[in-house]
C-alpha positions in Angstrom: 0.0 0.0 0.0 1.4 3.2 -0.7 1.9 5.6 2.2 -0.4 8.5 0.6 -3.3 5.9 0.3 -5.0 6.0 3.5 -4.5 10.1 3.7 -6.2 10.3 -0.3 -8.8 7.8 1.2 -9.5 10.1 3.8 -9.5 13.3 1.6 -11.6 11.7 -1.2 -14.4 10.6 1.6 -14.4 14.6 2.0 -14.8 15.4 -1.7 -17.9 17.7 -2.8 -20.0 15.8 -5.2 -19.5 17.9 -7.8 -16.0 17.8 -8.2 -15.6 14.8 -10.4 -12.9 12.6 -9.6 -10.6 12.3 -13.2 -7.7 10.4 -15.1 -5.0 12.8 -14.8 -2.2 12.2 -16.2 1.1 14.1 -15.4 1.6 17.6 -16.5 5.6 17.5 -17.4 8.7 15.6 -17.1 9.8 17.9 -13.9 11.0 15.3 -11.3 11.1 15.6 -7.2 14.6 16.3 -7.5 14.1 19.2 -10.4 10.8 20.7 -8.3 13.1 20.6 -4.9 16.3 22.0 -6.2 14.7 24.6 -8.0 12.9 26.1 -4.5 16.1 25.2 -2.6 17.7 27.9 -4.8 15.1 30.4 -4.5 13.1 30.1 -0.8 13.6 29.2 2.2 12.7 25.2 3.3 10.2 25.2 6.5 12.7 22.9 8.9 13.0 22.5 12.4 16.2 24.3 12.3 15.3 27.7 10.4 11.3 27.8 10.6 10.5 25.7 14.4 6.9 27.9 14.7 5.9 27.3 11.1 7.4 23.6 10.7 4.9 22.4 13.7 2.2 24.4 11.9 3.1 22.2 8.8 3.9 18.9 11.5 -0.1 19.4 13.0 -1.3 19.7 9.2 0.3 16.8 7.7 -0.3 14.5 11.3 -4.0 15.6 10.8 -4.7 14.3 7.4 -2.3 11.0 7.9 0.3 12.4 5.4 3.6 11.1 6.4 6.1 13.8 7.9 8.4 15.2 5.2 7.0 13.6 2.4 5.5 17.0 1.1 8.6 19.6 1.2 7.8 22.9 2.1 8.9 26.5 1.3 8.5 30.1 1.9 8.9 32.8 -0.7 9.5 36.4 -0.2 6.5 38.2 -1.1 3.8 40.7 0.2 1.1 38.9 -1.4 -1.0 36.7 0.3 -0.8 33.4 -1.6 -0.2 29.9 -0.9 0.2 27.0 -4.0 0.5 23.2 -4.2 3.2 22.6 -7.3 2.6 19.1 -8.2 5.6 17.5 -10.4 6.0 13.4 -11.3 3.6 11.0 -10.2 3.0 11.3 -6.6 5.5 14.4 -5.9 4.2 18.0 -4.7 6.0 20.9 -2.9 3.5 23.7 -0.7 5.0 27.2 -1.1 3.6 29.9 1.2 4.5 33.6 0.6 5.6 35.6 3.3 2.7 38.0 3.3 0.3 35.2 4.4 2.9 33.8 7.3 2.4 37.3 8.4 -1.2 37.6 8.2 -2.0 34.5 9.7 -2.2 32.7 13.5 0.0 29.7 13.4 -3.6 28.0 13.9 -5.1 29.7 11.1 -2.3 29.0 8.7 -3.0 24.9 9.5 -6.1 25.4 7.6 -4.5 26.6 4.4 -1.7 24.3 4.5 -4.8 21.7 4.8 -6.4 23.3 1.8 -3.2 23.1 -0.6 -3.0 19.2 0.7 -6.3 18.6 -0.5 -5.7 19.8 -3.8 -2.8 17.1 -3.8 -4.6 14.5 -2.2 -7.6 15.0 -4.4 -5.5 15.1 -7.4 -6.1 18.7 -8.6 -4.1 20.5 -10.9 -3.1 17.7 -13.7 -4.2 17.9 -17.0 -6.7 15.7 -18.0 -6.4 13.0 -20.6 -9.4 15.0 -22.5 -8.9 18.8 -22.1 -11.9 20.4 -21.2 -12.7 23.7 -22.5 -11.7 26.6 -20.8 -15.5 27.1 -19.3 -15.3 23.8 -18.0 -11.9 23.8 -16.4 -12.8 27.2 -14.3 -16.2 25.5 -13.0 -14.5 22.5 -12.2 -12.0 24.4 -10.6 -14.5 26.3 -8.4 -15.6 22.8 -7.1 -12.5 21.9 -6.3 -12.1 24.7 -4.2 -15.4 23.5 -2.3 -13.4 19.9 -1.8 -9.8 21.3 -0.7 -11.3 23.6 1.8 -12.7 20.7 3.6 -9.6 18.9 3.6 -8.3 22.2 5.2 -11.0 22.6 8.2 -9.5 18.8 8.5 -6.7 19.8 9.3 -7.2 22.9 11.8 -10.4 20.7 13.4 -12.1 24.1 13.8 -15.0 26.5 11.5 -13.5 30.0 14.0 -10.4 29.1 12.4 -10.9 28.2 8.7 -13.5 31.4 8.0 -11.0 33.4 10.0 -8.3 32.8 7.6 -10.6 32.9 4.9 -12.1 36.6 6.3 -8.1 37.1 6.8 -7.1 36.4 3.4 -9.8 38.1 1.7 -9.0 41.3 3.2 -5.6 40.9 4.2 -6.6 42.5 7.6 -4.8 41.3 11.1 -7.0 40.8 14.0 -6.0 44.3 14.7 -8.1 45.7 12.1 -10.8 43.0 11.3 -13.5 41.6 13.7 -14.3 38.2 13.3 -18.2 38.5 13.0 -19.4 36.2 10.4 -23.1 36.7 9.6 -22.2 40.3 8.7 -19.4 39.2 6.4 -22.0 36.7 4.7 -24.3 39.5 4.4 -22.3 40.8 2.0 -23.9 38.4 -0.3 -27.6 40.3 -0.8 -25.6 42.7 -2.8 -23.8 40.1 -5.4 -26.1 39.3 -8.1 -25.2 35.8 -9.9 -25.1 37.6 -13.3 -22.2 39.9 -11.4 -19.7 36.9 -10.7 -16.4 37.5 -13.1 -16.7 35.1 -16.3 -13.3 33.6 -15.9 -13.3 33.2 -12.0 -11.8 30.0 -10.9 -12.3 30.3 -7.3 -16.1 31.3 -5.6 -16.0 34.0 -3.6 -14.4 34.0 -0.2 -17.8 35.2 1.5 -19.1 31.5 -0.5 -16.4 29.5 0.1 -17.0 30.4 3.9 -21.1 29.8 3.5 -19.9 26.2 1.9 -17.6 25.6 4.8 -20.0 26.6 7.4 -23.3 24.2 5.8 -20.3 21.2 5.6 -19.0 21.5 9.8 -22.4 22.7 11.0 -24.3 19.5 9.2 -22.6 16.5 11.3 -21.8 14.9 8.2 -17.7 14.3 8.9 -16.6 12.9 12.0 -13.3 14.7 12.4 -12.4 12.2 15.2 -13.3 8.8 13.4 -12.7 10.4 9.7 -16.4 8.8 9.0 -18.7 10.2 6.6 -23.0 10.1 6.5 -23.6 10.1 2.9 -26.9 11.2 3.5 -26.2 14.1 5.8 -23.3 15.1 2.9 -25.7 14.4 0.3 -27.7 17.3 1.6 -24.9 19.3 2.1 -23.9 19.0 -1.9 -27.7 19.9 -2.9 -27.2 23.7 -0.8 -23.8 24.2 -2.0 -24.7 23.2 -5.6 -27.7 25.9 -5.5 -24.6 28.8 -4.0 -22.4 27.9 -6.5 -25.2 28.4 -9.0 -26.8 30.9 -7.9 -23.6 33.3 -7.0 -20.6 32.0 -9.0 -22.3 30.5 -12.1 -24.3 33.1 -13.8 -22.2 34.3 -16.6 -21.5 30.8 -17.1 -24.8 29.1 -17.1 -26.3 31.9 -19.3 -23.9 30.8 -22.3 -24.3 27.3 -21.8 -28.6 27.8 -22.0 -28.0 29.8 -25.0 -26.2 27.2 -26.7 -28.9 24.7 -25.7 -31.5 26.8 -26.6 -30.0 27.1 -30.3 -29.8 23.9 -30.3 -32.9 23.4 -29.6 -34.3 25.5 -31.9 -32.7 24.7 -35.2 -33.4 21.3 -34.2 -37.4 21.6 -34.2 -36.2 23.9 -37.4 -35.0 21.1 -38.9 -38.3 18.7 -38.1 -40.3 21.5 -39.7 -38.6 22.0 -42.9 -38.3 18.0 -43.5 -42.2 18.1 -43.6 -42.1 21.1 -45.4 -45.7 22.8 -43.5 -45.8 24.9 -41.0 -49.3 23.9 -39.8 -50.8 25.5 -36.7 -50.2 22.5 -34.8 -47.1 22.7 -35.6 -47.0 25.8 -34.3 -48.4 25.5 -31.2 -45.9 22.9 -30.5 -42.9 25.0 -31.6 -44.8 27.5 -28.6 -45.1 25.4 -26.0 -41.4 24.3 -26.8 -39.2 27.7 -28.1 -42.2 30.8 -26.7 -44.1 32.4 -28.9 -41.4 35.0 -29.7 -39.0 32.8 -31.2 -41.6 30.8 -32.5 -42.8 33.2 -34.7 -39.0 34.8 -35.5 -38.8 31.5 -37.1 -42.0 31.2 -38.4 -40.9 34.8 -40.5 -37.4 33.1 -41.4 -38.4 29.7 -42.9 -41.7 31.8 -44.9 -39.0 34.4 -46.4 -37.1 30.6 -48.0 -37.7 28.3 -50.7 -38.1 24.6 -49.0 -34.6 23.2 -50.6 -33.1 26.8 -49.3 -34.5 26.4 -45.8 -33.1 22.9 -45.7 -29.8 24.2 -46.4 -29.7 26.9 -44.4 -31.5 25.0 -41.2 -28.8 22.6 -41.4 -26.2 24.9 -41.5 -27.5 27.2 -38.5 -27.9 23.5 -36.7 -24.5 22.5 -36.8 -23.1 25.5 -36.0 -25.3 25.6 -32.9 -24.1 22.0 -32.5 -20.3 23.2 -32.9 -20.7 25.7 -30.3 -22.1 23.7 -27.5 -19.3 21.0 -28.1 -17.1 24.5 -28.0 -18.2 25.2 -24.8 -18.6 21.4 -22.8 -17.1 19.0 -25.0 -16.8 16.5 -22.3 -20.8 16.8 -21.6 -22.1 17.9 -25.3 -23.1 14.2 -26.1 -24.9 13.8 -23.2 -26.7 16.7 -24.0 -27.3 16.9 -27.3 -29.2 13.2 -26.8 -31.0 15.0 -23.8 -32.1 17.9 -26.4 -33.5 15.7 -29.1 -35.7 13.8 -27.3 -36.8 16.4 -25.5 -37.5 18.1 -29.2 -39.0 14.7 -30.4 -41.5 14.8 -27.2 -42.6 18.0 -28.4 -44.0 16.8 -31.9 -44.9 13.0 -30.7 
């Protein structure tokens, strides 16, 4: 058994629903030796020796989640940003850099949580390319699950909510507790003024005010027994359904809008398509087309197909069909089967 298997076993138990396990396969020939020597060179190893605060920080994190001590190297960079990042390199291999901004925003507590979090995302095996790239629409969404999954791993490993939403409130403002007061239903109150429609296109994190909301429904839900590392699917289940409706709601909107417009081309040129096989545009058929498109695209197409010739129509119904077709494969190729079979029958219900 490899030593990492019964701390991914534990992190995978934790994983949100929607972050879909994948094949991943290695992202370049960069070794542990390469990955090491390069940061040896540049930062400054957490040790005993030189870091003993920050390497029993690291020590609690790794003891937490069952990764064996030293097997994850890890280094601080000089920087005033407030960042933190798992570089994965050959097979099982990953290095955690922390910047120093964040060592000095952070209680040694609070800093457990995000060493947790950038575990996860090893543990849970994010961050490789998969076999099939996704498009970019469907990488960032993934990624904003994955998010949901690796902050769990974190609470993990710091065993406590206070801490985990105070490094998140922490890093999202990059306030000390000198300036910021820890009151969390005010800083989740922030969300009445985000409209879903608001959330930036290419974002591939949620919010910190959601990621802290997604934290809070998973340790307030009894769901994960920290102490036994057990799991009540049903309870987590539960859990999945109100963070799937955040996500949506909050992070999702620019997103989802483009992905209904594709299917709702789609949709359309296929009932297009039915219609200009038969070659009448009875007022059956147009009731259907309604109930199934609304009556103003229904009758925007009604307009089109009357200004063509039948053979014309044809033509340029199939055309505007696979075009519609090209796009939604543009925009989930790993899901546009599924869907497109989902579309046509729903289109074929419409005219049985």
């Amino acid at each position: 058994m490899s030593s990492l298997e019964p701390a991914r076993a534990l992190a995978e138990r934790l994983r949100f629903e929607d972050d879909t396990a994948r094949a991943y396969e290695v992202m370049g020939p960069e070794t542990s030796s390469h990955v090491l020597g390069h940061y040896s060179q540049s930062d400054v190893l957490v040790s005993p020796d030189l870091t003993p605060g920050l390497h029993a920080s690291f020590a609690e994190a790794y003891s937490r989640l069952g990764v064996p001590d030293d097997y994850v190297p890890a280094f601080i960079f000089g920087s005033s940003e407030v960042q933190a990042m798992c570089v994965q390199g050959h097979g099982s291999d990953c290095v955690v850099r922390v910047s120093s901004g964040l060592i000095d925003l952070l209680s040694e507590e609070e800093l457990v949580f995000v060493i947790g979090h950038e575990l996860g995302h090893f543990l849970l095996g994010h961050g490789r390319s998969a076999n099939t790239s996704p498009s970019p629409l469907e990488r960032q969404m993934a990624m904003r699950r994955e998010e949901v999954s690796a902050d769990r791993v974190g609470l993990l490993a710091c065993n406590s909510h206070n801490v985990a939403v105070r490094a998140l409130m922490k890093t999202a403002s990059g306030l000390t507790d000198k300036h910021l007061r820890f009151d969390v239903p005010a800083f989740l109150s922030q969300l009445r003024n985000v409209d879903a429609i608001h959330a930036p296109r290419w974002a591939t994190r949620p919010s910190i005010p959601i990621r802290c909301r997604a934290l809070l429904w998973f340790s307030t839900s009894g769901a994960f027994d920290t102490d036994l590392g057990e799991v009540d699917a049903s309870r987590l289940g539960n859990v999945d359904r109100h963070i799937r409706r955040d996500l949506e709601r909050w992070c999702d909107g620019a997103d989802r809008e483009m992905i209904e417009q594709a299917e709702r081309d789609v949709v359309l040129w296929l009932a297009a398509a039915r219609l200009t096989k038969v070659g009448i545009f009875t007022s059956e058929a147009q009731e259907r087309m309604t109930n199934l498109l609304g009556a103003t695209d229904t009758e925007s197409l009604k307009n089109f197909l009357g200004s063509l010739g039948r053979t014309e129509a044809q033509a340029v119904v199939h055309e505007r069909l696979e075009g519609a077709q090209e796009r939604l494969a543009e925009l989930l190729p790993s899901q546009c089967r599924q869907i497109s079979e989902r579309l046509q029958a729903e289109v074929s219900r419409a005219f049985q």
